[in-house]
C-alpha positions as CSV (number, residue, x, y, z in Angstrom):
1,X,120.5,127.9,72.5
2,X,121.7,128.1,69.3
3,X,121.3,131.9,69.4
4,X,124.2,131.4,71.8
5,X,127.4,133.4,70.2
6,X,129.6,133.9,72.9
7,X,130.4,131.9,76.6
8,X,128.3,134.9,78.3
9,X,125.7,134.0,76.3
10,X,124.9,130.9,77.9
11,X,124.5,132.4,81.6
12,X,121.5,134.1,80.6
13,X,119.7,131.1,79.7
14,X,121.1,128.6,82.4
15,X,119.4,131.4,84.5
16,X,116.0,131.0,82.6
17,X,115.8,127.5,82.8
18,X,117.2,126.3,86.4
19,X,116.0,126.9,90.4
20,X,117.0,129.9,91.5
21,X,118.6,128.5,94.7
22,X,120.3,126.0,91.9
23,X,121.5,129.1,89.6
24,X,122.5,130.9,93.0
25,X,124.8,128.1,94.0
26,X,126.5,127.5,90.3
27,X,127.0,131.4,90.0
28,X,127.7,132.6,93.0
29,X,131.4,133.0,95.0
30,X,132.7,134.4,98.0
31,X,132.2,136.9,100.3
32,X,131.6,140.2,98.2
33,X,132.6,138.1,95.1
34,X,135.5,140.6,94.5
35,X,137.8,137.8,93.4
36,X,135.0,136.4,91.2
37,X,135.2,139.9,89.0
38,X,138.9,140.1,89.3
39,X,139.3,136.7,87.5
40,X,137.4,138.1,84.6
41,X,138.4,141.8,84.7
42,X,142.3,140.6,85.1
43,X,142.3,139.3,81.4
44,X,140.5,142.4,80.0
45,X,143.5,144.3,81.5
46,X,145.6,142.7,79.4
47,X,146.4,143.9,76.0
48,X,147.7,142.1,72.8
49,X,150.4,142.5,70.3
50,X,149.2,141.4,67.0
51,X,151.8,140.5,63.9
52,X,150.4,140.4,60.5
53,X,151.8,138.6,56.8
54,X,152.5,135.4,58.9
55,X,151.6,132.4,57.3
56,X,148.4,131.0,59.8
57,X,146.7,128.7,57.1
58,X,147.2,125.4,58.8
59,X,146.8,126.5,62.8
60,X,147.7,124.0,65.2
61,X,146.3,123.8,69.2
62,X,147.6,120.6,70.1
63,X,149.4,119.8,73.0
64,X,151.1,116.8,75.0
65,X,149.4,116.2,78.9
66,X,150.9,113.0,80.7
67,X,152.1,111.5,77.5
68,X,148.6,112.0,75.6
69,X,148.2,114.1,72.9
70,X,145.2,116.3,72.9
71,X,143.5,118.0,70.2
72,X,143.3,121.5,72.2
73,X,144.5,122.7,75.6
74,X,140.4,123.3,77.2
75,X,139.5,121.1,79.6
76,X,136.4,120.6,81.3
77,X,136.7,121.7,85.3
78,X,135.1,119.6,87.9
79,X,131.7,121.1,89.2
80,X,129.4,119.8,91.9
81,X,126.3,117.8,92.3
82,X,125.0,118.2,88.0
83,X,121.9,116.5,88.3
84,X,121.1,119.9,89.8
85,X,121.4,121.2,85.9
86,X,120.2,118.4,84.1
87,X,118.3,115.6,84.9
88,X,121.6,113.2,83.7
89,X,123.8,115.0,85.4
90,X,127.6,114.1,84.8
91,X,126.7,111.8,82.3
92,X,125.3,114.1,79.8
93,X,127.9,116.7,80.6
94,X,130.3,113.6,79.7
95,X,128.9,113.1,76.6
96,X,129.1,116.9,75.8
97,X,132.8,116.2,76.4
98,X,133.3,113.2,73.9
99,X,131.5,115.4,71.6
100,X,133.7,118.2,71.7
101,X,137.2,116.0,72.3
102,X,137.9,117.2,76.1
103,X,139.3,115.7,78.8
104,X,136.2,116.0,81.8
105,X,137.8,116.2,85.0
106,X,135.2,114.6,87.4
107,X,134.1,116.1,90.7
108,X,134.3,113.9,93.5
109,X,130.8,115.5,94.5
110,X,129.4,114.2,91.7
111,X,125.7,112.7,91.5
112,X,126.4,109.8,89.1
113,X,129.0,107.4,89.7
114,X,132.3,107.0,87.9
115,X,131.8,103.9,86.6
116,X,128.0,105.3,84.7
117,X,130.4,108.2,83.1
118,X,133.7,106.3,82.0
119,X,130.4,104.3,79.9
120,X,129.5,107.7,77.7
121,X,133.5,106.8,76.1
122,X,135.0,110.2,77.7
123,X,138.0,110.8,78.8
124,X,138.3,111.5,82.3
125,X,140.3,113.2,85.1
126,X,139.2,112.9,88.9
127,X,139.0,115.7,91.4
128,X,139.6,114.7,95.1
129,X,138.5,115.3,98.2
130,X,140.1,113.6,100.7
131,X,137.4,111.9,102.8
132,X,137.1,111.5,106.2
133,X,137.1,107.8,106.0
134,X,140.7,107.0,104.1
135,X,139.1,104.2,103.0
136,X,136.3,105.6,101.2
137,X,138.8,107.8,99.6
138,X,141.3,104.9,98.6
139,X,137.9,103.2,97.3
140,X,137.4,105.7,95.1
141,X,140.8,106.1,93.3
142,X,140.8,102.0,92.9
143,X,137.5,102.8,91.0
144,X,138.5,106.0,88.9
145,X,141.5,103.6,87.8
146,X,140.0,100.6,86.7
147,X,137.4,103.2,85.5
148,X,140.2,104.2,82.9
149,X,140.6,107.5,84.6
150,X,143.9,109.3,83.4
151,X,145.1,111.7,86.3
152,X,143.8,112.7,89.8
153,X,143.5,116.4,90.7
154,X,143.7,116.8,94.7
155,X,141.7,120.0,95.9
156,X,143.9,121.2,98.6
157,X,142.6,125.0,98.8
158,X,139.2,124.1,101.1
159,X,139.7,122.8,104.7
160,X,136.6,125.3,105.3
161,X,134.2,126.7,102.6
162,X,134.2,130.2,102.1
163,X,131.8,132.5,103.4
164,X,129.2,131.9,100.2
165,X,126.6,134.6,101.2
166,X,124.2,134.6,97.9
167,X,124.2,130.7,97.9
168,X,122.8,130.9,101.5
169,X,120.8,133.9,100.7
170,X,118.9,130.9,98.4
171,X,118.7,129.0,101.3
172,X,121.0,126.4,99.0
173,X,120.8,122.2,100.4
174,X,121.3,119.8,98.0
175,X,118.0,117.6,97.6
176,X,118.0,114.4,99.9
177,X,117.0,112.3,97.0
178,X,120.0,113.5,94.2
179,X,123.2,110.7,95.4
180,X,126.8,111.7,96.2
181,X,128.3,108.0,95.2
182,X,131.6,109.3,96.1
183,X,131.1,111.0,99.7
184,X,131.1,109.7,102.7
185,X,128.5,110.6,105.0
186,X,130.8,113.4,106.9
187,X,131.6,115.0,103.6
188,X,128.0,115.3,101.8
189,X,127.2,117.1,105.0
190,X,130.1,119.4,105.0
191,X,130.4,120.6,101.2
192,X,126.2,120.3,100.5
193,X,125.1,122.7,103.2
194,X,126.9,126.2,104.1
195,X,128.6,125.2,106.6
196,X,132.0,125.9,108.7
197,X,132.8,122.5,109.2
198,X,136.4,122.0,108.7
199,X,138.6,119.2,107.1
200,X,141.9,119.7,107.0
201,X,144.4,117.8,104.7
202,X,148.5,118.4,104.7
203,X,151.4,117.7,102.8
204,X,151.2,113.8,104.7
205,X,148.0,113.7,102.9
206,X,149.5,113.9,99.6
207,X,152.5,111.4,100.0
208,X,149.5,109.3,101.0
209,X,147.7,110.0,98.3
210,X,150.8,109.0,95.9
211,X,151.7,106.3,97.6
212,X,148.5,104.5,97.1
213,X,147.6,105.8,93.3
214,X,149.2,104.6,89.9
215,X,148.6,107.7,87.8
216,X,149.7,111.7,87.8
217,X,148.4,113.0,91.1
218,X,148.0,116.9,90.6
219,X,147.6,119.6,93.0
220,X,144.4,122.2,92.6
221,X,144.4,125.5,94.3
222,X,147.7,126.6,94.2
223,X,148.1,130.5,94.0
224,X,151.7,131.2,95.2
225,X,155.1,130.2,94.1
226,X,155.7,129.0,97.8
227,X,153.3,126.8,97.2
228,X,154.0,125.7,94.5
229,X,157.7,124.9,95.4
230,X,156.8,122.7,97.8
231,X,154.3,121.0,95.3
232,X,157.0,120.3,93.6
233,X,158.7,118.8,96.8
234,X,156.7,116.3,97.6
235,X,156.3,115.4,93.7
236,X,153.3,116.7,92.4
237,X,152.9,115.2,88.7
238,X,151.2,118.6,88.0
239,X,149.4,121.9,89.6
240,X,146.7,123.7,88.8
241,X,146.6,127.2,89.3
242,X,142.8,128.0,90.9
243,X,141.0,129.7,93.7
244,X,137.9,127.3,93.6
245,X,136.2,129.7,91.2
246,X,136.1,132.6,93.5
247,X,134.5,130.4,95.9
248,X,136.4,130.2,99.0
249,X,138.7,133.2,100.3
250,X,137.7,136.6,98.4
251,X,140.2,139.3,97.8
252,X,142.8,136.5,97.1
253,X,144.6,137.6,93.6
254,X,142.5,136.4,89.8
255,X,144.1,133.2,88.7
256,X,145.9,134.8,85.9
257,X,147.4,137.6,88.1
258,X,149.0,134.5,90.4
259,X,150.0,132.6,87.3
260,X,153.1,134.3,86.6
261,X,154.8,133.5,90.4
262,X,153.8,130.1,90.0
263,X,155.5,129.1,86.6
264,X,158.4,131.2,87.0
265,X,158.9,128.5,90.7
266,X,157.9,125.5,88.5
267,X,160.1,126.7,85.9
268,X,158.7,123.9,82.9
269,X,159.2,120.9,85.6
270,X,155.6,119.6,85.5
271,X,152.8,121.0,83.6
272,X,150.7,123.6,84.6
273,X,146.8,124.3,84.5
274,X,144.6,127.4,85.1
275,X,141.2,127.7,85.9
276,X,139.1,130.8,86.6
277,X,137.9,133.6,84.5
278,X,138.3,131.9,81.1
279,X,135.3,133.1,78.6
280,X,137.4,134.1,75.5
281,X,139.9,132.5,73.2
282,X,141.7,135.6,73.6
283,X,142.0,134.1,77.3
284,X,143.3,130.9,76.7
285,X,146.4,132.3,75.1
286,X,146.7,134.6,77.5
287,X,147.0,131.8,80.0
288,X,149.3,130.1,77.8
289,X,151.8,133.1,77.6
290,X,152.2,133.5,80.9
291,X,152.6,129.9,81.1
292,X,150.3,128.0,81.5
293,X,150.1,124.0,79.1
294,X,146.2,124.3,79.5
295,X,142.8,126.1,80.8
296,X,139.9,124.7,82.3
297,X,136.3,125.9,82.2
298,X,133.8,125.3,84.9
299,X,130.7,128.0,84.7
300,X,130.9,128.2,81.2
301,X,129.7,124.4,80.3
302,X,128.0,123.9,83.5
303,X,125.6,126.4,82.3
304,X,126.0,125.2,78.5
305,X,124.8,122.1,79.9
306,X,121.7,123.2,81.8
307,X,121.1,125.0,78.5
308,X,121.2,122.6,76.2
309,X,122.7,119.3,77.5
310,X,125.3,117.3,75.9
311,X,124.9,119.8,72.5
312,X,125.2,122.9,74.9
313,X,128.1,121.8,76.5
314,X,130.1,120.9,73.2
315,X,128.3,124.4,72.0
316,X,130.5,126.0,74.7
317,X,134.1,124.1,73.9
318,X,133.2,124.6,70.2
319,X,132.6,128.5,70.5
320,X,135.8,128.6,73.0
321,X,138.1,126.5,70.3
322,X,136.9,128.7,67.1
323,X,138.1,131.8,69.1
324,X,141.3,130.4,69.8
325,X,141.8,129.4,66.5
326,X,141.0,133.3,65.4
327,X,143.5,134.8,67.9
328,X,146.4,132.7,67.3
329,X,145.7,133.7,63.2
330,X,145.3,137.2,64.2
331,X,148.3,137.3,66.7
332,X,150.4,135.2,64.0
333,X,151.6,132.6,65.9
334,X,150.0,129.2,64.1
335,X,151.4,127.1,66.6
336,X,149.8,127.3,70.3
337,X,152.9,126.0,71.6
338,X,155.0,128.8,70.4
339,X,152.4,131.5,72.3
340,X,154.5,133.3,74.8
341,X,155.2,136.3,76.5
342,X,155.8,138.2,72.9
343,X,152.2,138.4,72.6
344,X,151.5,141.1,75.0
345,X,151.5,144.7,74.0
């Protein structure tokens, strides 16, 4: 692992060291996973303007989310059933987290429960699925709370999974004995399996949502600045711009394409997140110019931790962070806040 020098890196040896039908389902996306190489190939497309004789001695990549300061804008995305990657699951991936000071946003299809990975000391974010069972669900977010949980991040892009041909291909299930503390019985079934078993949730869903939760509800898996508007609407604390990783409807736009509509509708009012695609520092301030407050990575530490663990998936922050710190010096802007559209060639 420690051979590891770049994000792509650690891919190669998830790969050598997981199922296949586990590496399948982590790796693959949608359909002809079109999207999936969009939301990598739409950041090569874009091209840089570096500025040179700029003072970038002292480089600063902190940032203010919900009244926190963090130390850099990379946040860890929430991905499925972990014990599939290492044998302690979320926990060690939370540990890899404290290690390399990011905020872990927890998957409510997780296989250890919230309350064993509030215990490693990270700081966390939940994501939601609505369940079923409202009570289950209402359950839950008195846990995360009292779990010292700092935000919630409502999926709202996946009444139906997409048509995820290579994980069936591997004839994908998750394995009776690994736990889904937070699903009901209705949901294991529907996001374990390939399956077209449908689930909607509307816009009533998310006053519920607020209505019964005392921190920043945001929403995840907005693409479009309709959307997005009427995010704001029904007052959404935050949004984060994502198409579930490729994983659901392909051919919809790379993450970074659709960032642009959505921030110039949000306009500043509430923060704004993007997943999808992220492998280079280079990315993150490309995310951040086109406004964007922070990234998160899923893949990237998912396979960092089936590599190595805890120590892989700080490996994967750490590499991530020194390549920000080496574009905003080379592009001459030593402040990440100040990275804007005056970046791009």
């Amino acid at each position: 692992m420690h051979g590891a020098l770049c994000l792509t890196d650690f891919e190669a040896l998830a790969r050598e060291r997981l199922q296949h039908f586990a590496f399948e389902f982590l790796a693959g996306a949608a359909g002809d996973e079109l999207t999936l190489g969009w939301n990598r190939a739409a950041f090569d497309r874009i091209v840089l303007r570096p500025r040179v004789l700029v003072d970038v001695d002292a480089i600063d990549t902190t940032l203010e989310l919900f009244g926190e300061t963090l130390a850099h804008p990379i946040l860890l995305a929430p991905v499925a059933y972990q014990k599939l990657f290492h044998a302690e699951g979320e926990v060690e991936a939370a540990r890899g987290a404290v290690a390399s000071d990011a905020i872990y946003v927890v998957s409510t299809a997780s296989n250890c429960a919230i309350e064993e990975i509030a215990a490693t000391g990270a700081r966390m974010w939940l994501q939601l699925y609505i369940q079923s069972d409202r009570e289950v669900t209402r359950d839950l977010v008195a846990r995360a709370e009292a779990a010292g949980v700092r935000a919630l991040c409502l999926t709202v892009d996946t009444p139906v999974l997409g048509a995820r041909n290579r994980q069936a291909r591997a004839q994908f299930a998750l394995p009776p004995e690994l736990s889904t503390p937070h699903l009901d019985t209705v949901g294991r079934d529907r996001l374990s399996v390939v399956s077209n078993k449908r689930q909607s949730i509307t816009w009533k869903d998310v006053e519920w949502l607020q209505s019964i939760a005392h921190i920043p509800v945001l929403l995840k898996g907005i693409l479009t600045g309709d959307d997005a508007a009427l995010a704001l609407d029904h007052g959404a604390r935050g949004i984060v711009v994502s198409n579930h990783g490729a994983r659901n409807l392909d051919t919809v736009p790379a993450t970074i394409d659709a960032l642009s509509e959505v921030a110039e509708r949000v306009a500043g009012r509430v923060p704004l997140l993007l997943d999808g695609g992220i492998r280079r520092g280079t990315d993150v301030a490309k995310a951040r110019a086109r406004g964007a407050n922070a990234v998160l990575i899923g893949r990237s530490y998912a396979y960092g931790l089936a590599a190595g663990g805890a120590e892989g998936v700080a490996r994967v922050v750490g590499i991530l962070r020194e390549e920000l710190l080496s574009t905003l010096a080379l592009l001459g802007k030593p402040r990440f806040a100040d990275v804007d559209r005056s970046i791009f060639w």
